[in-house]
C-alpha positions, -999 to 999 in steps of 0.1 A, spaced: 0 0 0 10 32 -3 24 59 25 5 84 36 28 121 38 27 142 70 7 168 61 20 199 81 11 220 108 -23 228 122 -41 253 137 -44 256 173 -79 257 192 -83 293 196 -110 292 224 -102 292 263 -105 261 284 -108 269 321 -107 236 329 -74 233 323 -55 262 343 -37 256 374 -43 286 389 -65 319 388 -36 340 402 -21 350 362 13 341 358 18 314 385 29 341 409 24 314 439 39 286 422 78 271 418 73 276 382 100 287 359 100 322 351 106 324 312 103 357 304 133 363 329 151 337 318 149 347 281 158 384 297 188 375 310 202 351 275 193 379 258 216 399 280 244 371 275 241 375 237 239 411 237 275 413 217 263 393 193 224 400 191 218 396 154 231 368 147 217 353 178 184 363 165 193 351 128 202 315 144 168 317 157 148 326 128 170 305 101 182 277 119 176 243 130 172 241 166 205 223 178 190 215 212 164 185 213 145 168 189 112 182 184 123 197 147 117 233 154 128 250 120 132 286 124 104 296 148 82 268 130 79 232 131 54 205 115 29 202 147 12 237 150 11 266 132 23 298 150 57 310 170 76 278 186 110 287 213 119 276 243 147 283 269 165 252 267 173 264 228 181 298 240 204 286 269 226 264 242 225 293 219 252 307 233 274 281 223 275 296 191 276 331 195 302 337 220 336 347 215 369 334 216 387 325 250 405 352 258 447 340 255 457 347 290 430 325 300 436 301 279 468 293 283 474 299 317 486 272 341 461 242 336 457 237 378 442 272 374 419 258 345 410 232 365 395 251 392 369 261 365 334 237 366 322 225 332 297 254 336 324 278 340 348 271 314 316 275 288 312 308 299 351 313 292 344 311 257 350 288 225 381 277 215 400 297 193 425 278 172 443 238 174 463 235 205 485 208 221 499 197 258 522 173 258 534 153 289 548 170 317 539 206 299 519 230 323 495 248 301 479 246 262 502 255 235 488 268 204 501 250 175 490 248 133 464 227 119 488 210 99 508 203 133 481 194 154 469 165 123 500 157 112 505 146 152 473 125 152 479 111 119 512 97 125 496 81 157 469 66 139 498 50 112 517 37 142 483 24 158 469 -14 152 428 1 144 415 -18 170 436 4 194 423 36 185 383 49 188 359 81 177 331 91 197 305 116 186 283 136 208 253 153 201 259 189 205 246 205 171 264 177 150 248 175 117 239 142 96 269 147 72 292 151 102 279 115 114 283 100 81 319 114 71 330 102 105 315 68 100 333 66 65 362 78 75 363 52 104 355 24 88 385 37 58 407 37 86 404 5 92 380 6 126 346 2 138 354 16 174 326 41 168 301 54 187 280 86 198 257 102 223 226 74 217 246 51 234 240 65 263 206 71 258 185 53 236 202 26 217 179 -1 238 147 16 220 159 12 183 174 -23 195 139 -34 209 122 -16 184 135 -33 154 129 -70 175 91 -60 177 79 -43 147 114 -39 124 118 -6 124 146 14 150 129 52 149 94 67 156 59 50 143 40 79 143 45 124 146 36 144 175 1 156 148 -5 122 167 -7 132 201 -35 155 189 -70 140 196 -56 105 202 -76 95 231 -46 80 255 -10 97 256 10 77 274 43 91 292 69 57 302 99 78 324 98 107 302 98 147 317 90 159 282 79 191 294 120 193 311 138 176 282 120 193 251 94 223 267 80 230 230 63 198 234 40 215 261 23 230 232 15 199 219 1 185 253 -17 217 260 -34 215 225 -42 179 230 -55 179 261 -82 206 244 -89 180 219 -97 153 242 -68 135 249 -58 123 283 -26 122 297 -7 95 315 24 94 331 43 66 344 70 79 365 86 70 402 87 108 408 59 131 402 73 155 382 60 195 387 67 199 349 45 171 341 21 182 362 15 217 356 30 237 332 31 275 320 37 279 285 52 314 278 42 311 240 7 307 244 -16 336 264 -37 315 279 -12 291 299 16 319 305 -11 336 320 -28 305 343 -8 276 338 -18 246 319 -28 210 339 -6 185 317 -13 150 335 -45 137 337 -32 109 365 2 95 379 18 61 381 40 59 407 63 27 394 92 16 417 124 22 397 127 -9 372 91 -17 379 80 -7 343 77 -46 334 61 -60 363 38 -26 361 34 -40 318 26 -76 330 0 -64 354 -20 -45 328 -18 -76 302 -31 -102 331 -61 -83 336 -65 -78 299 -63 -120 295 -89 -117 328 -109 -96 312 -115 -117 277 -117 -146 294 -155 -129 307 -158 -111 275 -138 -118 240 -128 -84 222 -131 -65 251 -95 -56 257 -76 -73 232 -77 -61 192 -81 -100 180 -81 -87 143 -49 -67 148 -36 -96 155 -44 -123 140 -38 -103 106 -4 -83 119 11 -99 150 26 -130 157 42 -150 191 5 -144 207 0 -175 229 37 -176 235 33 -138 254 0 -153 269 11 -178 286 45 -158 295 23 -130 313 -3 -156 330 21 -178 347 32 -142 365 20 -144 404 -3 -111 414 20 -107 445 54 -108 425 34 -82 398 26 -60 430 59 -65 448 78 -56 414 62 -24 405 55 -8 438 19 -3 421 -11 -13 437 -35 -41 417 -64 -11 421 -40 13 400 -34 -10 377 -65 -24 369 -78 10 367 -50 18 337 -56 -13 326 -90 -6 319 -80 30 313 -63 15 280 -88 -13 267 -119 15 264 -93 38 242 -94 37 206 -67 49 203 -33 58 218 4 67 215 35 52 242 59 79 243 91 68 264 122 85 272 155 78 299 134 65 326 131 34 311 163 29 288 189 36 317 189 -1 331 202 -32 323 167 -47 312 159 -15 287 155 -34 257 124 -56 276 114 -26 287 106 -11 253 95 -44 240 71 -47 267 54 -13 256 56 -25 219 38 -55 235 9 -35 248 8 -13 210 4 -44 193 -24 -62 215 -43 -26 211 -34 -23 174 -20 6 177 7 8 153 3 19 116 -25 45 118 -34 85 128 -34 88 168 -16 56 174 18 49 175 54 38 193 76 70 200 113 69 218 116 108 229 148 121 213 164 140 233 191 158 213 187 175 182 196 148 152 204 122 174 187 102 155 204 107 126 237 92 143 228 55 139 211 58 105 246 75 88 263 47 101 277 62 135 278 35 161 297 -4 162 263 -22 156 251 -1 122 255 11 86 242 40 67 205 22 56 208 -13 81 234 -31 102 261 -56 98 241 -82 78 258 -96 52 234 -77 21 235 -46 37 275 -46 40 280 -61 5 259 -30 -4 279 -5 18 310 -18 1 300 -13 -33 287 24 -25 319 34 -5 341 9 -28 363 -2 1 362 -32 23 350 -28 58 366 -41 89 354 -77 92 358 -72 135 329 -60 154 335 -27 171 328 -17 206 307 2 224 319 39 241 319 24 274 340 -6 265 362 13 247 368 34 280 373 5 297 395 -8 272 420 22 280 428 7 313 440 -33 297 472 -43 298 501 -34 274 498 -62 243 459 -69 248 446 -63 209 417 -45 221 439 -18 242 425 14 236 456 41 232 441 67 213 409 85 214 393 111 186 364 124 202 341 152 185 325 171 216 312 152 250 326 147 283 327 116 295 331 127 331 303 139 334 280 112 314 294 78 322 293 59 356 320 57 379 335 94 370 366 88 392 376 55 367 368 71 335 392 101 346 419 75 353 412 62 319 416 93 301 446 98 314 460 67 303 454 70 266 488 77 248 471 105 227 432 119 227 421 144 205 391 164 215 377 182 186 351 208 204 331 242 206 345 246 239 363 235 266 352 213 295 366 195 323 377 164 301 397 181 279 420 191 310 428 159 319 466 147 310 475 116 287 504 100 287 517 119 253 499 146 245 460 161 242 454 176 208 424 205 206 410 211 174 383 242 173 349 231 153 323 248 136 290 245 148 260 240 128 251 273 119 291 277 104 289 242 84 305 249 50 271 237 24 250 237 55 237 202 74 209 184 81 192 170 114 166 147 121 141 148 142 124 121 169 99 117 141 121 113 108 119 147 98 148 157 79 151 191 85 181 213 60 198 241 84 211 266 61 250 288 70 238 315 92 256 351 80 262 378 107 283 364 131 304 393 147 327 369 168 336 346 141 365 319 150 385 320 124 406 288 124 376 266 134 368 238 105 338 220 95 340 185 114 333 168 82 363 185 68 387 175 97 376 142 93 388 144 54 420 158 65 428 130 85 417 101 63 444 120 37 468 121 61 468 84 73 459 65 39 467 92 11 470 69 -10 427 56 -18 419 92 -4 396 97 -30 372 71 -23 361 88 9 365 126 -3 338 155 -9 338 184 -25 308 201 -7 278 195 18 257 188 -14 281 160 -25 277 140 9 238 149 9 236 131 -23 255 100 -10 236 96 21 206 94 -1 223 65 -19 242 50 12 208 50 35 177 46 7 155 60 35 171 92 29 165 92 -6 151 127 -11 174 146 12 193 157 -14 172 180 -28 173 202 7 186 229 -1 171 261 18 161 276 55 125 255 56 129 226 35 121 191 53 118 157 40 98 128 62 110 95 53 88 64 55 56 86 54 31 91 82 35 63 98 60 39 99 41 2 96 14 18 79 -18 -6 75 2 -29 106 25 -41 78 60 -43 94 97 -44 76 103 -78 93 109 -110 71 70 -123 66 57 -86 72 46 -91 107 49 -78 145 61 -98 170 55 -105 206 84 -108 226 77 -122 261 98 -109 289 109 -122 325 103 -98 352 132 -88 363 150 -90 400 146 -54 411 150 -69 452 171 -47 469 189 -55 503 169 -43 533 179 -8 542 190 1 507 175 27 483 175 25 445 184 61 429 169 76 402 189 102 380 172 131 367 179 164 357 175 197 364 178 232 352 204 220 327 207 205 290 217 168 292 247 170 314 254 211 308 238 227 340 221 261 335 212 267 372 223 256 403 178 250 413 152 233 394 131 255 382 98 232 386 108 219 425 136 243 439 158 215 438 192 223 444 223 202 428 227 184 460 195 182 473 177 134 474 146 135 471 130 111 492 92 99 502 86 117 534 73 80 548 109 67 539 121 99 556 104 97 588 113 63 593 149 73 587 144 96 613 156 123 586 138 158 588 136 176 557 166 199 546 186 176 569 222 171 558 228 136 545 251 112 533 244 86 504 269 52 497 278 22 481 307 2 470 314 34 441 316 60 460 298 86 483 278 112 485 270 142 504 236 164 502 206 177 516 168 157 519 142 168 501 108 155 512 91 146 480 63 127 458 83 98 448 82 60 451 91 47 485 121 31 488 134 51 457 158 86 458 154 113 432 192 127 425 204 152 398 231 136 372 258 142 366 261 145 404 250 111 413 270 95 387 299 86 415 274 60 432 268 36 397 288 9 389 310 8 360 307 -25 335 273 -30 340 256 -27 306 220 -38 289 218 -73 278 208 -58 239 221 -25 231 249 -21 256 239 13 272 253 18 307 230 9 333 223 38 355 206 21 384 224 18 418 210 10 453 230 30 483 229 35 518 214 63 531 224 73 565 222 111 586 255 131 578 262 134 618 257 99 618 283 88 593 310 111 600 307 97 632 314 61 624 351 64 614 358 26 606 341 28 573 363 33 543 344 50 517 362 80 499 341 110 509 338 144 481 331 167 502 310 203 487 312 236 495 273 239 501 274 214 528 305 226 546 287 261 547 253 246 562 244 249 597 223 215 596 
């Protein structure tokens, strides 16, 4: 059959709906709220040296935050204005000047004073630099220098010794796919990016249940579906333009569910500066709150699908979509039996959910129509994330909803083209257009005209590890190429992945700006090469969005503090490929943005249409409306599959808590704010279940101390509406009490879970025979309590 095309933004419901605001008083002056209008005060303030092209960026780019697809001030939801603060705050990453010299090169125990916060506001980097071993400060040195240095390590280098990472800071699709042909030419497929860190397991299970690794449906869906259905997402925190799609949503009809150990303020309430009505009195988001103990989310899943089989069993059709599928679906009786051989008591136990609560949803789901299952970190940071997403695909499928308006499966991107990474060919486990099966390589091969490496790559967290073998072990990681991220400040177990840095021979970190990484030694030299951002890309670039738009972000003109030796990554990544292997160079070289555009099209067939993007606006949606469209999947006999999971062993030892990262007034791991705009929560502040609290003994505000086997932690409690026995922590702050190693079954994402001990900080300073290595922080030394 053939796809139906997105057809473009709609209207919004003009008229009022009282029913919805959270408060009379206008403007929330009552409330913990964010205060937006100050907030974009103040970044205007920050930009002020470079206001119009600030302001071009706005109007003419892509947004380089998260993933919604906002072109301009437009996207392909709603018609009308669409900004938010987490886009302004990052703007400044590409208007700001140059580090000022005698910053820059002053001693690097000074620069090391600086937080990751701080050394952004220093600046971007200004030109390639180099220390070397034993040397005290950066010394600027030539671009031919600085690559003739890492391409005479890379000729030295077996390619399973060396790796590139890719973050996701503004990197375009032709960044991703240069980097993943120049890789691959250089003989490796140590290759990774941000996803892998956040939603590798959802493409992974995706592509088990219905064969596709992106998006079923568009946020046009959300709009008078009759079920919206959050799974551990803060969408409103993560990407705030998607408020407007809730708000407008919830005046069509929809209801809103969130699934969530933590009630979040933002998903709660939520004051929408772009639209008079909520900036004025707020905007109710969820319609009801699920609770779930941390790594609940399957025993929560099997709970709704026993009383589904309960409920057929007294009247056929009434919950499940037989037609669906016994035309679409396959693995039925398998998952039936699976979820009816699960004991009530270990459903209950599991989830931290009441049978009530989940009967209600339950039922809650069967009387919908219609629905979309929108999931974000909450459930692909654990070591069961892959059953996790397969469990909601399981739910989708018994519905039918997959392949139609309204309905849909939808991993909530949180950075801007993220998605793209995989698709160009970014990570150890893919290829521009598939993975490593054997037709889609043979094809790769014939489009590059080179042979790939026939050794499977690993994953960034391996290849970390992989820096701390022993000398002579093939997989000894001794030199890292890294395009943006900092890995202390994203990855478990920060105090080993610094030690791990350091003992890489040579890493190269190719950036906007500096941050606390790039200060750490190695045992030759660290190389700093100055990038482009988006908006500078020679021929422009391209991002996609969480729902396969392709969206073409043109060069933005006007910049008044231009770097002026920064290079377009895709460029850099040329210039190395003709350094080490000059010899086949022209297999992997391009003239021009246009010239990789039109590659990708032939290298990834989904993209075949990008290449005609060519100006501020254009888009292109690959695989239609809806991705399964008519329930007709892109597996091997065209049909969805079941996958029946095991609930996993979420038992914790008595006294323990299980923490749950979350963030804050930041953008992924770059903080903005040292309180939460939604909760006052301040960088060190646990939230914890007043119920859990009392019986601790612990007041509210009360100083406390979190630890484990990793590490520990000192901070404040924050009485709170979260799961009992669960903690609520900021990351990257809590990232010093998670185990390193520990990685999902499928994908082979770090898993973020880690049960502590919580004791009083009077009490633990007291007991002096433990021997756990204590960080202490300023704001606790300076509290009273």
């Amino acid at each position: 059959m053939g796809k139906t095309l997105h057809t473009g933004p709609i209207k919004k419901t003009k008229k009022w709906d009282p029913s919805l605001w959270v408060s009379k008083v206008p403007f929330g002056l009552t409330k913990v709220k964010p205060r937006h209008m100050t907030d974009t005060a103040k970044i205007a303030w920050k930009n002020k040296d470079n206001l119009f092209y600030a302001t071009n960026i706005i109007t003419q780019g892509v947004c380089d935050g998260c993933a919604l697809g906002v072109g301009g001030l437009q996207d392909q939801t709603l018609t009308g204005p669409h900004l938010c603060t987490t886009r302004l705050n990052v703007l400044r990453l590409n208007t700001a000047p140059p580090i000022k010299p005698e910053i820059l090169h002053s001693d690097i125990n000074e620069l090391k004073k600086y937080t990751s916060a701080e050394l952004r506001e220093l600046g971007r980097i200004p030109y390639p630099m180099i220390r070397k071993k034993g040397d005290d400060r950066f010394v600027r040195i030539s671009w031919d220098e600085a690559m003739d240095t890492i391409a005479s390590k890379m000729k030295e280098l077996d390619p399973k010794n060396f790796a590139f990472y890719l973050t996701s800071r503004g990197i375009t699709n032709e960044s991703y796919y240069v980097a993943a042909k120049v890789a691959r030419y250089l003989g490796t497929n140590n290759i990774d990016n941000a996803s892998r860190i956040c939603h590798s397991p959802s493409k992974t299970a995706m592509m088990r249940s219905v064969g596709v690794g992106a998006s079923t449906c568009n946020y046009k869906d959300w709009l008078g579906t009759d079920l919206l259905i959050f799974w551990g997402s803060v969408a409103a925190n993560s990407s705030p333009v998607s408020t407007k799609y809730m708000m407008e949503a919830k005046k069509r009809g929809t209801k809103i569910v969130v699934i969530n150990p933590y009630k979040e303020p933002a998903m709660e309430n939520y004051w929408v500066p772009s639209v008079p009505e909520s900036a004025l009195f707020g905007t109710k988001i969820a319609d009801k709150f699920y609770e779930v103990r941390i790594g609940g989310d399957i025993a929560f899943m099997h709970g709704i699908m026993k009383h589904w089989f309960e409920m057929e069993e007294k009247n056929p059709g009434s919950a499940i979509d037989h037609e669906f599928v016994k035309d679409h679906v396959n693995n039925f009786e398998d998952l039936k039996d699976k979820v009816q051989e699960q004991s009530w008591d270990h459903i209950l136990e599991s989830s931290g959910i009441s049978k009530d609560e989940i009967v209600e949803f339950a039922e809650m789901i069967a009387r919908s129509k219609n629905g979309v299952h929108v999931w974000a970190l909450g459930l692909t940071m654990h070591k069961h994330a892959t059953d996790n997403i397969s469990q909601v695909a399981n739910l989708a499928l018994l519905r039918g909803w997959l392949g139609r308006e309204h309905t849909g499966l939808m991993p909530l991107r949180g950075h801007s083209s993220v998605q793209g990474s995989g698709e160009m060919g970014a990570d150890p486990f893919s290829l521009p257009g598939g993975g490593w099966e054997h037709p889609n390589v043979d094809r790769i091969q014939n489009v590059w005209g080179f042979d790939l490496p026939d050794w499977p790559g690993d994953t960034v967290g391996v290849t970390i590890e992989n820096a701390m073998l022993p000398e002579g072990h093939e997989r000894k990681l001794k030199m890292y190429y890294m395009s943006g991220g900092n890995f202390l400040e994203t990855m478990p177990d920060p105090a080993f992945v610094e030690k791990a840095l350091a003992n890489l021979e040579i890493r190269v970190h190719q950036d906007i700006i500096l941050n606390t990484s790039t200060l750490v030694e190695a045992k030759e030299a660290v190389i700093v090469l100055p990038a482009k951002t988006r908006f500078e890309q020679d021929g422009g670039g391209l991002s996609t969005s969480t729902e396969r738009m392709v969206y073409y972000s043109p060069p933005i003109k006007g910049n008044r503090n231009p770097i002026r030796e920064a290079r377009s990554e895709w460029k850099i990544y040329l210039d190395l490929a003709k350094r080490v292997k000059p010899e086949q160079y022209d297999l992997v070289h391009f003239n021009s943005g246009q010239e990789i555009r039109e590659e990708i099209a032939k290298g990834n067939p989904n993209y075949d249409g990008v290449q005609y993007l060519r100006k501020s606006g254009d888009v292109y949606q690959y695989g239609g409306a809806w991705l399964c469209e008519g329930g007709i999947c892109p597996t091997d006999d065209g049909r969805a599959r079941l996958i029946s999971v095991d609930i996993p062993d979420n038992k914790k030892k008595p006294g323990k808590f299980t923490l749950l990262m979350r963030r804050g007034k930041q953008f992924n791991s770059m903080v903005y704010g040292d309180h939460d705009a939604f909760n006052a929560m301040g960088r060190y502040d646990v939230l914890i279940n007043e119920k859990d609290a009392k019986r601790e003994g612990i007041i509210d505000g009360e100083a406390i101390v979190l630890y484990n086997d990793n590490g520990t932690f000192q901070g404040f409690a924050k009485y709170a509406d979260i799961a009992v026995g669960d903690l609520g922590m900021q990351f990257p702050e809590g990232n010093q009490l998670v185990s390193k190693g520990i990685y999902e079954s499928f994908a082979k994402m770090p898993d973020y879970v880690a049960d502590v001990t919580m004791e009083k900080a009077e009490r633990f300073t007291a007991n002096k025979d433990r021997q756990y290595y204590e960080k202490p922080i300023p704001e606790l030394e300076d509290n009273p309590n």
